[in-house]
TILOMI-122651 format. One record per residue (C-alpha): residue number from 0; residue in three letters; z, x, y. Coordinates in Angstrom, 3 decimals. Last residue first. Example, Ala and Ser with C-alpha at 12.3 -4.5 7.8 and 13.67 -1.06 7.14 Angstrom:
// residues 2
LOBA   resi   resn          Z          X          Y
LOBA      1    SER      7.140     13.670     -1.060
LOBA      0    ALA      7.800     12.300     -4.500
***
This chain:
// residues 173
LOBA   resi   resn          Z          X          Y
LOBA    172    UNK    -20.769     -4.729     -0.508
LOBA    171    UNK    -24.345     -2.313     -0.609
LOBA    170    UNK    -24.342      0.660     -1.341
LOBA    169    UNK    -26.160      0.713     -4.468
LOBA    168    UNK    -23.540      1.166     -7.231
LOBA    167    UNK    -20.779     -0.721     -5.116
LOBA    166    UNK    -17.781      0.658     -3.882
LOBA    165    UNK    -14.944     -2.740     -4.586
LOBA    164    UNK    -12.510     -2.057     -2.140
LOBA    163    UNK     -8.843     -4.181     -2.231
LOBA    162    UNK     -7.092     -3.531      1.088
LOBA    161    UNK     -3.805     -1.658      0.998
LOBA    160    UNK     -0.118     -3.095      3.038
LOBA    159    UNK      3.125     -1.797      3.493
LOBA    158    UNK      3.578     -2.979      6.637
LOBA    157    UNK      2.201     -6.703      6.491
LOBA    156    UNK      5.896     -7.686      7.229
LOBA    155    UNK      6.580    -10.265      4.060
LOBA    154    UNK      6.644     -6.829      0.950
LOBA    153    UNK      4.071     -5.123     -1.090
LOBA    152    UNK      1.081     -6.351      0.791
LOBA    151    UNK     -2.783     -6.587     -0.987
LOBA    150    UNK     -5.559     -7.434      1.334
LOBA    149    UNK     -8.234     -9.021     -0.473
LOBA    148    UNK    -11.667     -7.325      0.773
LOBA    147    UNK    -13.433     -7.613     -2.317
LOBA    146    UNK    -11.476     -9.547     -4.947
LOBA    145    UNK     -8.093     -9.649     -6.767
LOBA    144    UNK     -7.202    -12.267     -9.209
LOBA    143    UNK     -3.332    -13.333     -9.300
LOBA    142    UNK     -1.227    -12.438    -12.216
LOBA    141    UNK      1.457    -15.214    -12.247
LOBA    140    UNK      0.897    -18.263    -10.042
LOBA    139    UNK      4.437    -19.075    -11.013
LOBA    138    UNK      5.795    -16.019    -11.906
LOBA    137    UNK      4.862    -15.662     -8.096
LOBA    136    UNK      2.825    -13.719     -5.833
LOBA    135    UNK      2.753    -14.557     -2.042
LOBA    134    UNK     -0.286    -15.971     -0.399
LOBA    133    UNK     -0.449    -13.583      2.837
LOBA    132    UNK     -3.920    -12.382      1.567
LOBA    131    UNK     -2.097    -11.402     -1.347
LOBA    130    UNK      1.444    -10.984     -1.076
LOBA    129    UNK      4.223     -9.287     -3.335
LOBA    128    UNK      7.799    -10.040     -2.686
LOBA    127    UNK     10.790     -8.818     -1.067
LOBA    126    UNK     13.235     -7.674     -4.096
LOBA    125    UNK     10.376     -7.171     -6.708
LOBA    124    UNK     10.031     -9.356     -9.764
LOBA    123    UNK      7.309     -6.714    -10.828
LOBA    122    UNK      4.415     -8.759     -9.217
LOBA    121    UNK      1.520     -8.823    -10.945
LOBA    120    UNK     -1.788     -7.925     -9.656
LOBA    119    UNK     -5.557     -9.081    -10.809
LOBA    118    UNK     -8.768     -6.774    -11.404
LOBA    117    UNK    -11.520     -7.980    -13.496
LOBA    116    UNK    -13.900     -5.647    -15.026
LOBA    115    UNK    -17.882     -5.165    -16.196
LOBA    114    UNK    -20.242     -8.082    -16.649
LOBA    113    UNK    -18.732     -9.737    -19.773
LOBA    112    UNK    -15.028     -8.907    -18.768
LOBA    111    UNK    -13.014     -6.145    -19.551
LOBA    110    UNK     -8.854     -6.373    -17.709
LOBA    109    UNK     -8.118     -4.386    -14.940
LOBA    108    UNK     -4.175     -4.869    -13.916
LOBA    107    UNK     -2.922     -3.578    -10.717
LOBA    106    UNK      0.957     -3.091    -11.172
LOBA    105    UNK      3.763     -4.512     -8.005
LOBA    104    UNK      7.016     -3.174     -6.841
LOBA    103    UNK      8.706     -0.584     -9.418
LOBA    102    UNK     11.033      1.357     -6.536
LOBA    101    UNK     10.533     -2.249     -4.473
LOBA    100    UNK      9.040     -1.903     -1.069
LOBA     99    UNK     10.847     -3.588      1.643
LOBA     98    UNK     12.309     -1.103      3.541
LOBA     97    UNK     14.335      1.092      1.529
LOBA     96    UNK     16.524      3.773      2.875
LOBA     95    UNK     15.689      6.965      4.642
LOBA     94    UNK     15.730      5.728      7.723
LOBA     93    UNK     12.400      4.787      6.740
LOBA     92    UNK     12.141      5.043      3.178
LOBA     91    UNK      8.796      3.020      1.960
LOBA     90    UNK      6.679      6.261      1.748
LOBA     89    UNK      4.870      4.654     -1.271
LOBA     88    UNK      4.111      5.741     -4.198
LOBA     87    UNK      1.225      5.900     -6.678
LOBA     86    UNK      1.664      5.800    -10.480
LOBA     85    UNK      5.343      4.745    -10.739
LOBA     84    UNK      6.872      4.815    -14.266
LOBA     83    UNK      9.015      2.290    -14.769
LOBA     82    UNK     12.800      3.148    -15.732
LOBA     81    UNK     13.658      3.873    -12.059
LOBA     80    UNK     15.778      5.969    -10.408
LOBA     79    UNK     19.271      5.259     -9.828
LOBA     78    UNK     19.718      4.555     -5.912
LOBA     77    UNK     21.820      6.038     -3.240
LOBA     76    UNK     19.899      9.043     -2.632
LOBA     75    UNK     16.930      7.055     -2.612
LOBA     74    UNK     15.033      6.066     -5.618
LOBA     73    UNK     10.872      6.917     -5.347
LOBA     72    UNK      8.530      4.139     -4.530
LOBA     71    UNK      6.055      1.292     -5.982
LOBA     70    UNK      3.014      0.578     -7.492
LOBA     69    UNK      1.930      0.724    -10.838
LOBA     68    UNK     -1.658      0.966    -12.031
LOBA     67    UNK     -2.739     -0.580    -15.536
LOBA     66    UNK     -6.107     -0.532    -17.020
LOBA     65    UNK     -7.307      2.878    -15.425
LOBA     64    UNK     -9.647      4.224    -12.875
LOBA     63    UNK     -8.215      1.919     -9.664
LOBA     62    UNK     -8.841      4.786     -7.693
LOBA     61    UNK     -6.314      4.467     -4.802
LOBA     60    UNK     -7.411      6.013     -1.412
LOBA     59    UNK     -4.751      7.225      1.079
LOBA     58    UNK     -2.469      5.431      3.716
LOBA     57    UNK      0.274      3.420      2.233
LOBA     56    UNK      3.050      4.285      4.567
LOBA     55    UNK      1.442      3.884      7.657
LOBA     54    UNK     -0.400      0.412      6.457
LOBA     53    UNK     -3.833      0.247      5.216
LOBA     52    UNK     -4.035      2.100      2.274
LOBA     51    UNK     -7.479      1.246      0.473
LOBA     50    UNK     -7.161      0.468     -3.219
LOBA     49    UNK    -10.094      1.135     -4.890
LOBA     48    UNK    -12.953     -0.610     -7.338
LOBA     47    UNK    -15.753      1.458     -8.817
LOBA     46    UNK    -19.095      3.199     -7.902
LOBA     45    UNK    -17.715      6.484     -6.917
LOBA     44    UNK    -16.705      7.073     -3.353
LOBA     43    UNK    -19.257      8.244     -0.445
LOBA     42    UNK    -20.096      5.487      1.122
LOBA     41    UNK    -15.947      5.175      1.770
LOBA     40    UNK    -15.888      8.054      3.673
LOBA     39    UNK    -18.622      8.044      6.306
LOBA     38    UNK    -17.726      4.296      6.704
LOBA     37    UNK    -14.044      5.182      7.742
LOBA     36    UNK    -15.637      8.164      9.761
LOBA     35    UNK    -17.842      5.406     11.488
LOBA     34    UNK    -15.279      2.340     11.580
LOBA     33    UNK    -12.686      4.899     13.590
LOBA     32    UNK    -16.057      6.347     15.795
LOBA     31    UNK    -17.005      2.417     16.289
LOBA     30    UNK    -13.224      1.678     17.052
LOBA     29    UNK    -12.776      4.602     19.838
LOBA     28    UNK     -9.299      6.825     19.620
LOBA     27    UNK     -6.717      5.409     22.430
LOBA     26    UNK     -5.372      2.719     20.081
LOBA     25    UNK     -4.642      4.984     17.478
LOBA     24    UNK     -2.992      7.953     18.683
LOBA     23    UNK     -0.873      6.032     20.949
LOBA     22    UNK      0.055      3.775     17.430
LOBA     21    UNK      0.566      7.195     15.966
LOBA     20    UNK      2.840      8.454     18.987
LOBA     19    UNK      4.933      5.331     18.754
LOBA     18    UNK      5.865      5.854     14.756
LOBA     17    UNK      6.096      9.686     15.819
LOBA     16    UNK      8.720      8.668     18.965
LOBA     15    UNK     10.677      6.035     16.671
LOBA     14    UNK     11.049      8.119     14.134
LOBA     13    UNK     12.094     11.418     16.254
LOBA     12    UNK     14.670      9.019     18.669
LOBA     11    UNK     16.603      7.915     15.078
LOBA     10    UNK     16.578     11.757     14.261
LOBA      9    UNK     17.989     12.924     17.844
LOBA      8    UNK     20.431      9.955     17.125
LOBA      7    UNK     21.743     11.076     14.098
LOBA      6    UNK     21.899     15.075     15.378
LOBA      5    UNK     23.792     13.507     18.120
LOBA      4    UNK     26.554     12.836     15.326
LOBA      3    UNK     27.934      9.056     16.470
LOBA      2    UNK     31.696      8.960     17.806
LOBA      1    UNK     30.298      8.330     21.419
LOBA      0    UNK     27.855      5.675     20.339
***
């Protein structure tokens, strides 16, 4: 590593420190207060159906307020951009290169129905897959019908991962 800039490993040891020090951060904070501010938060959204981020480069709230929602991330310095518009990106860059999330990855697709919406996802033939509940998405299986509590991952490793939230009128799931 002698012929290595230092300033390339102090950044390699500042990655792997933060990703540590939020896992710390984490596991010493007390599950019912996590599961209480979670619960604090989520009682308050709109009636409607969410993506929850779930994975350290996901984190956030997605309202799911339109018919078509596209996932995926911004080009790298070594990448064209993207024809697809992406509605809501993810940090999918460590090291400053892709991960496993696609730059057009996945779209969330809500579709009328009789008694209100239906929500499926499509995978965007992206390079390491979409999964739902670990099942992954296919041109085979096509759009695949999301439900409450279906956790959505855009890639194998369960990183980039959101959970599918329906907020019901009278808060109750």
């Amino acid at each position: 590593m002698a012929d290595i800039d230092p300033i390339y490993v102090k950044l390699d040891q500042a990655i792997c420190l933060s990703r540590l020090q939020e896992m710390a951060l984490l596991l010493s904070s007390d599950r019912s207060q996590r599961i209480a501010a979670m619960t604090s938060v989520l009682q308050r959204l709109s009636p409607g159906c969410y993506l929850l981020g779930t994975g350290p480069s996901t984190v956030g709230i997605v309202p799911l307020t339109v018919d078509e929602v596209v996932l995926g991330r911004a080009a790298t310095p070594l990448e064209e951009p993207s024809e697809t518009v992406v509605d809501y990106a993810i940090a999918d860059t460590l090291y400053f290169g892709p991960c496993e999330v696609s730059r057009a990855h996945a779209k969330i697709l809500r579709r009328a129905v009789e008694n209100g919406a239906q929500y499926s996802i499509v995978d965007l033939k992206s390079t390491r897959g979409t999964f739902v509940n670990g099942k992954r998405v296919t041109p085979k299986n096509g759009e695949v019908e999301l439900s409450h509590g279906d956790t959505v991952s855009l890639g194998p490793s369960q990183v980039s991962t959101y959970m599918f939230f329906v907020a019901a009128r009278d808060d109750t799931q």
